[in-house]
C-alpha positions, -999 to +999 in steps of 0.1 A: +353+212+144+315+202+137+306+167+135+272+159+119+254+129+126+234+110+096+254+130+071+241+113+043+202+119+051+179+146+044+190+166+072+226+159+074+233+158+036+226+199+036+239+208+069+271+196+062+270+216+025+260+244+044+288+243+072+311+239+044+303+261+021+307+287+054+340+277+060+335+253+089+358+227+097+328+198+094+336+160+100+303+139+082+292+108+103+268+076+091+264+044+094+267+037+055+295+050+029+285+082+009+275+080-028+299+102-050+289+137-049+268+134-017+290+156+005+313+183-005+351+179-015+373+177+012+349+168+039+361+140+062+336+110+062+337+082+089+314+052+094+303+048+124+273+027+142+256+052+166+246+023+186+278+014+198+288+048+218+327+039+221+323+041+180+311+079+185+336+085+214+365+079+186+350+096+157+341+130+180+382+130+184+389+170+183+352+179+176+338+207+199+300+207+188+282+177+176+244+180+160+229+144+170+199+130+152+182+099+166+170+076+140+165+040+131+179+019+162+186+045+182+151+049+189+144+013+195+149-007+228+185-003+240+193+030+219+215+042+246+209+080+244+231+084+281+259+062+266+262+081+237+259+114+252+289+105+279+305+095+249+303+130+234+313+146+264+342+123+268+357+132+235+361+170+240+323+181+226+310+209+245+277+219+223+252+189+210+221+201+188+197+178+191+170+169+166+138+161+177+098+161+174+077+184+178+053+156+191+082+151+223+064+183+235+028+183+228+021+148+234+043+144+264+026+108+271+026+094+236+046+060+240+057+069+203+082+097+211+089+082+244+125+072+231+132+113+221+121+124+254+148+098+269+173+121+241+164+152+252+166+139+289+198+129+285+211+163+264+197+186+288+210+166+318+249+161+303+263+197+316+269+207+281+259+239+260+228+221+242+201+232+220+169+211+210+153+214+175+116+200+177+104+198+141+069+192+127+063+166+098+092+164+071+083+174+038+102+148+029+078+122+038+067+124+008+094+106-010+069+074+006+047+085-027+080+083-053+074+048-067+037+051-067+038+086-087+066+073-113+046+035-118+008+046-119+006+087-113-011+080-082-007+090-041-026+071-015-028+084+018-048+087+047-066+118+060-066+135+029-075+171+040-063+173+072-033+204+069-003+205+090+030+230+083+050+202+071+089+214+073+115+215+044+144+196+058+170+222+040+154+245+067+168+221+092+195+220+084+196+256+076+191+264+112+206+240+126+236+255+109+229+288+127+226+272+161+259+257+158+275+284+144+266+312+166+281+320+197+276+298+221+260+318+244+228+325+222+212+293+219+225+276+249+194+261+271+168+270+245+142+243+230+130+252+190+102+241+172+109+239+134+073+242+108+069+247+077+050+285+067+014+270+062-002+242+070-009+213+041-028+187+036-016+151+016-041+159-009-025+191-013+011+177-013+001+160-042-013+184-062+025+200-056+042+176-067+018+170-098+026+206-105+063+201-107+060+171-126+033+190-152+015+161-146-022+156-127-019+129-098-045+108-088-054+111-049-071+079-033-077+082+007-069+056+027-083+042+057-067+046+091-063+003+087-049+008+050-022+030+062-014+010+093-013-021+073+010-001+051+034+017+078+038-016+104+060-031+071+086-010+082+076+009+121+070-007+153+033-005+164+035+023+186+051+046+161+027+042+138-004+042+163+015+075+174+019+090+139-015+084+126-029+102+157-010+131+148-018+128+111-052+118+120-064+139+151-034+168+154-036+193+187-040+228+179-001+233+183+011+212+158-013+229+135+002+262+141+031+276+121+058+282+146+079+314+143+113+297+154+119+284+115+119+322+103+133+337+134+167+317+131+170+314+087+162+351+087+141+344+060+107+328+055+102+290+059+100+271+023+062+264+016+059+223+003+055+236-032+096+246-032+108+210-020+084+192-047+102+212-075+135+209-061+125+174-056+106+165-088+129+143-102+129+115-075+088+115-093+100+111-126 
């Protein structure tokens, strides 16, 4: 059996569709209920609170492979990556995927991804099969936008044409699917970094999604300030100092399009454009 971590997010949401739909035995875990129709009939669902590890240790009853995304409090002060990971191991798991940032490798000092290095620490130190997915930006991101689009047609953001190869989280999920699904063997030990297949810029993003929605946004750039002001409502400093840097000032590897995405789908990455019209309607 599978068990998938934030099962009801962007990520988890279509890797456990996908496990399903390939036959997998596939236990979805979250910290809040699904909404109907969210994960596939006959999937098992359990609540559980990620950062209490003897929660996880009784919810990974009978798995063998868990994928593991960090998120929310996990990545705060007293997340407990070692805890949870003994957990996993105590339980019977003997293969962890392990989502993580891209930024965990090319800004090894950043005090931002500082809690994801602890997670990938931990992972690679537990004496289990492990594989680590380091993924660019999330396409999704751009759900931030949704309210603004829908109220005044309108996207404010920062750096406005600087480009990164933003990722499609159904292409997560998609390979994450591989990676647990494969023989063991194959991606034991390795480290992957997820892109999207071109780079993109916010202005860019929202000339996609005006596209989908047949409607011309308005772009208004904001100031490194104005979008600090904006992201601190709801990130600790450091993240957001961290991810404006990137946004703002990215290294030459996290502006190139990675062939990992591709090499594990066995297809081409989805380009922005795809997620904003299968997306659209959040816009509406």
């Amino acid at each position: 059996m599978i068990a998938v971590t934030g099962a009801t997010g962007n990520v988890g949401q279509p890797l456990v569709r996908a496990l399903a739909a390939a036959g997998e035995p596939v236990r979805a875990l979250s910290r809040r209920a699904p909404a109907q129709g969210e994960l596939p009939t006959g999937v098992r669902h359990m609540r559980v609170d990620l950062t209490a590890p003897e929660e996880l240790r009784v919810a990974l009853d009978g798995a063998e492979a868990l994928f593991l995304l960090p998120a929310g409090d996990l990545l705060a002060p007293g997340g407990r990556p070692y805890d949870l990971v003994d957990a996993a191991k105590a339980a019977g798991v003997r293969r962890i995927v392990l989502l993580s940032s891209q930024a965990a490798g090319t800004r090894p000092h950043a005090v931002s991804h500082e809690p994801l290095r602890v997670f990938e620490a931990a992972v690679r130190e537990s004496g289990v099969d492990w594989t680590v997915l380091r993924c660019g930006g999330f396409a999704s991101n751009a759900f931030a936008w949704a309210e603004s689009v829908r109220t005044a047609h309108t996207v404010a953001a920062p750096f406005a044409d600087v480009a990164l190869p933003v990722v499609d989280p159904a292409d997560i999920a998609g390979a994450a699917a591989v990676v647990l699904r494969d023989d063991l063997r194959v991606h034991a030990g390795r480290t992957y970094e997820l892109t999207g297949p071109a780079p993109v810029s916010p202005r860019e993003q929202a000339a996609a999604i005006g596209e989908a929605l047949g409607t011309p946004l308005h772009f208004v750039e904001l100031s490194r300030d104005e979008a600090r002001s904006g992201m601190l409502r709801f990130m600790p400093e450091a993240v957001a100092d961290g991810t404006l840097d990137i946004l703002g000032e990215p290294l030459a590897e996290e502006r190139r399009v990675g062939p990992d995405a591709e090499g594990l789908l066995g297809r081409p990455a989805q380009p922005f454009a795809a997620w904003a019209a299968r997306n659209a309607a959040a816009f509406r």
